[in-house]
N, C-alpha and C positions, 0 to 999 in steps of 0.2 A: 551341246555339252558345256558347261561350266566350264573357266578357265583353272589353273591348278591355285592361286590364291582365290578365287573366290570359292571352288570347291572345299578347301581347305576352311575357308570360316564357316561355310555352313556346316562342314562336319565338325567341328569345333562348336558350334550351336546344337548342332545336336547331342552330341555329348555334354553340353551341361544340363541339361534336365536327369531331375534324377532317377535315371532307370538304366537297364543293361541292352547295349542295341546288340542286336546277331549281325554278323557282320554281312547276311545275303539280304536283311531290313536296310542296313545300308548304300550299300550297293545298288537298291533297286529306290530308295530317295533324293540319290546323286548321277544315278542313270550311268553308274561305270561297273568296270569287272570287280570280282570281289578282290584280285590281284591288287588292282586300283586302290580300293580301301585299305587294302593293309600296308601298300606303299605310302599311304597318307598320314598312316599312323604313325608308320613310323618319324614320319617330317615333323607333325606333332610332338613326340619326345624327344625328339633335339631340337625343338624353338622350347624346350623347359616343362611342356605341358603332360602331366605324369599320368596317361593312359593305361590302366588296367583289363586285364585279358582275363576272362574265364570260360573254358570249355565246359561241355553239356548241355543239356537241354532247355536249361536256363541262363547259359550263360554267352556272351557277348563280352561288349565293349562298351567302359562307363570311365568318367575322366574321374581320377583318385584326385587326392590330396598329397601336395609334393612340400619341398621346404621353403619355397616361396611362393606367396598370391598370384596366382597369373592372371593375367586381362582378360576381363569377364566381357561377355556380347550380351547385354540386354534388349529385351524389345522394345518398343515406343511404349506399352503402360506400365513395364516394369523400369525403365529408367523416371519416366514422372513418379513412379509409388516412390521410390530410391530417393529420389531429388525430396519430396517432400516431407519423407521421415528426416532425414539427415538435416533439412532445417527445422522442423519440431524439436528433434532432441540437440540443437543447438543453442536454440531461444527458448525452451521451456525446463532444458537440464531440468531430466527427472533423476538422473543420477550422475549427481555432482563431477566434472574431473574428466565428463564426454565430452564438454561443449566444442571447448577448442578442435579436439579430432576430428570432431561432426562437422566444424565449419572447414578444416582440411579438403576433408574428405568431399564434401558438397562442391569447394573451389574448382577441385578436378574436374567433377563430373558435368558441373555447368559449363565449364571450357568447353568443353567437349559433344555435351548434346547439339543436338541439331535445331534451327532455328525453328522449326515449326514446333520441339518439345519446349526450346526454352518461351515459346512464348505461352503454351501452356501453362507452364509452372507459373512465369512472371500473371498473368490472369489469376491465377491461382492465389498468388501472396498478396496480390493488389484489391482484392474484390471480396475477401475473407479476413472475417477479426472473432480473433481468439479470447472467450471469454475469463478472465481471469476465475479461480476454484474462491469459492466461500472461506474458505482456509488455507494456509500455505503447506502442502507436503511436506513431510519429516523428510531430512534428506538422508541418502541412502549413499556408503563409499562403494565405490566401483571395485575397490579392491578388496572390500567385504562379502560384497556378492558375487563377486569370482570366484572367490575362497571357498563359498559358501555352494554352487552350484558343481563345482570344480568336486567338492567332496561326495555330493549326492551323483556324480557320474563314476567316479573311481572305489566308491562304495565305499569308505573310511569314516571311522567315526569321528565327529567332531567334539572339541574340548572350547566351550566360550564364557567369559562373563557376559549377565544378562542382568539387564534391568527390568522386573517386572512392573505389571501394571501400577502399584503403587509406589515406585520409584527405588524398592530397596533391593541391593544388589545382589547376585546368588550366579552359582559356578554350575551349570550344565553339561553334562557327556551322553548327544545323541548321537544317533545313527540317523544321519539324511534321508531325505523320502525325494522334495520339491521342495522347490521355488516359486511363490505364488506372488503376482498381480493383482490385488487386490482393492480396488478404489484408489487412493492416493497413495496406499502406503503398499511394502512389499513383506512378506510374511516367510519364514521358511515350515515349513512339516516334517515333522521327526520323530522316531521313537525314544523317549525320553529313557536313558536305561536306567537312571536307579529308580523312576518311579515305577517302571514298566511297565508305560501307556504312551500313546498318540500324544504330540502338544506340539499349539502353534506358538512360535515366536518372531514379535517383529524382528523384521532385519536391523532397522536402525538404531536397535536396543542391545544388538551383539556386538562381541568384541572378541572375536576368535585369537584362538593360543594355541601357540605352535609348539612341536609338528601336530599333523594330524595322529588318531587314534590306529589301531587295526583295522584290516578288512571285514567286512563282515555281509552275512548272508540277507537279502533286501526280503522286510517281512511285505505283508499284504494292507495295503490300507485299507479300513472300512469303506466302503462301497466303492473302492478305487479311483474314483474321482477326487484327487488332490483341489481344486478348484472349489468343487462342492463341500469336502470339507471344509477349508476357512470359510466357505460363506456360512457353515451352519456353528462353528464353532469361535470364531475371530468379533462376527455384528455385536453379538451382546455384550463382549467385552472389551470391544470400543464403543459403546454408548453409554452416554450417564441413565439414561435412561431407555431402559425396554419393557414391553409391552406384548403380555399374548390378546387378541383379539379373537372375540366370536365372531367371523363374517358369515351371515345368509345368503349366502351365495354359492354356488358347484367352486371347488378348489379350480377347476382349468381356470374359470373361470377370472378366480383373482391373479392365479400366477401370471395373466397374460397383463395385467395392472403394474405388479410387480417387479422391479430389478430385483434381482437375485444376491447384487452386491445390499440391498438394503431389508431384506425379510423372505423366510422361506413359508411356504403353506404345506399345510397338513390336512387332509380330509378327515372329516367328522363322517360325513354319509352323502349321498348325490347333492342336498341342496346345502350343507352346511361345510364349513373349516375353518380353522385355527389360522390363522397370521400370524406367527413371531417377528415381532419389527422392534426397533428402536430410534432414537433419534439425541442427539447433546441436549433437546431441547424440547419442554410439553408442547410447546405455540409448533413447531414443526412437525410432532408424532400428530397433533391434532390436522395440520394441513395434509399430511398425507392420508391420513383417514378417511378427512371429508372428500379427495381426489376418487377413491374407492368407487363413489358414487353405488354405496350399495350399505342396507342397514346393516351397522352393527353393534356389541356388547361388550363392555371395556369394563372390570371389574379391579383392574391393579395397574401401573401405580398409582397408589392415591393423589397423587401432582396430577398425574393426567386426568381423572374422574374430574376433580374438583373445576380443571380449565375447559372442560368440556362442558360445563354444568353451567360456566360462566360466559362460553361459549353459543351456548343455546339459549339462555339468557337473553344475551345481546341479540341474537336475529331472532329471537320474539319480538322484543322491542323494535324492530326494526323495520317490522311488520306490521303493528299495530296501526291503526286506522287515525288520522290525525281528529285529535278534540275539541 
């Protein structure tokens, strides 16, 4: 039998996974009485740790949420996943105002791991290079997006200035949906109320005004997938240029070609679909086309046609037989 502190951290490990243990599942994991267990628990909530009780048939014991963090027990691949987000969003600040905390927070933890984990990590930062993006991300405040996901949890309408895509400025009152991820940038989803429709707006275009609005009833989004909307709604209005394509080819087919953050497909019938893509740029809508590796028909924008035309052009020429 386990001694009473190591008993105690494995039951402490087991209660941070998130589910409800019955307290005779535990007792038969720790190989004591169920007495045992509950005299455990209670040692538990006075070292700080705020164990919650529920009876029935679904209910056990599951570690709550108290007023201060208590010391978490990770396992060997959850302290390396931990160690190498917390220095990603320290050196790549996706959202300006973390960095510093994230190298706080990293100091700790590498103290503390174990040397066979830090030498994982340490292989990990020495043997891997991070390719800089084609552009630098809009930056995003930490206290806007708190604000902002803060509201879509407590159901309150929000009140913000926004800059639209054309840069002129306009006073919005939604009702929060999500918080989207979106490629570089981050997007919120909302019921827009005085237009009374769906609309995405970048985050780093708000400027939230306090307080918040009323509560209110959370409607249904179209096809429920907040994700899937920005990507069907958000590409075309971040690209100067978009493009529907005929591909010859079965829709699985191309979607499997496809990120989802850059074109969605639409079926025509078994061998044919639509691409909706775009790009800032014809020379890049043209390279991911030719990527396809599959024929197809491009009819608008006229920018794109004409670089295609000159495109094929050139590897005729390219091809031709020397004279």
């Amino acid at each position: 039998m386990l001694d009473t502190s190591a008993r105690l951290l494995r039951l402490l490990s087991l209660l941070q996974t998130p589910r409800a243990w019955p307290g005779s599942e535990l007792a038969e994991r720790l190989g004591v009485s169920g007495r045992t267990v509950r005299n455990d628990i209670d040692r538990l909530r006075e070292l700080g740790y705020p164990v919650d009780a529920t009876r029935g048939a679904t209910g056990g014991y599951r570690l709550g949420a108290g007023a201060a963090m208590p010391p978490l027990l990770l396992d060997d691949e959850e302290a390396v996943a931990v160690t190498i987000a917390l220095r990603t969003a320290a050196t790549q600040g996706a959202v300006p105002g973390t960095e510093e905390t994230s190298l706080r927070a990293l100091a700790k933890l590498e103290q503390v791991l174990p040397s066979r984990l830090r030498r994982r990590v340490r292989t990990m930062q020495a043997y891997t290079v991070t390719v800089p993006a084609d552009r630098p991300a809009p930056t995003v405040s930490a206290d806007v997006l708190t604000a902002l996901v803060s509201a879509c949890r407590d159901r309150e309408r929000l009140r913000f200035d926004y800059l639209d895509h054309a840069g002129s400025p306009t006073r919005r009152v939604v009702e929060p949906y999500r918080a989207v991820n979106w490629g570089q940038r981050w997007y919120l989803v909302a019921w827009d109320v005085e237009r009374e429709d769906w609309r995405t707006f970048r985050v780093d275009r708000i400027q939230p005004r306090t307080p918040t609005g009323p509560r209110f009833t959370p409607r249904e989004l179209p096809g429920g997938d907040a994700a899937a909307y920005v990507s069907r709604g958000v590409s075309s209005a971040a690209w100067r240029y978009g493009a529907r394509v005929t591909v010859h080819a079965p829709a699985a087919a191309v979607a499997e070609r496809i990120n989802p953050a850059v074109g969605t497909v639409e079926a025509l019938d078994a061998g044919t679909c639509v691409l909706v893509t775009g790009a800032d740029t014809v020379q890049s809508l043209a390279v991911h086309l030719g990527m396809l590796d599959f024929d197809f028909e491009v009819t608008e924008p006229a920018e794109l046609v004409a670089h295609l035309r000159r495109l094929a052009d050139r590897y005729a020429r390219s091809t031709e037989p020397a004279g």
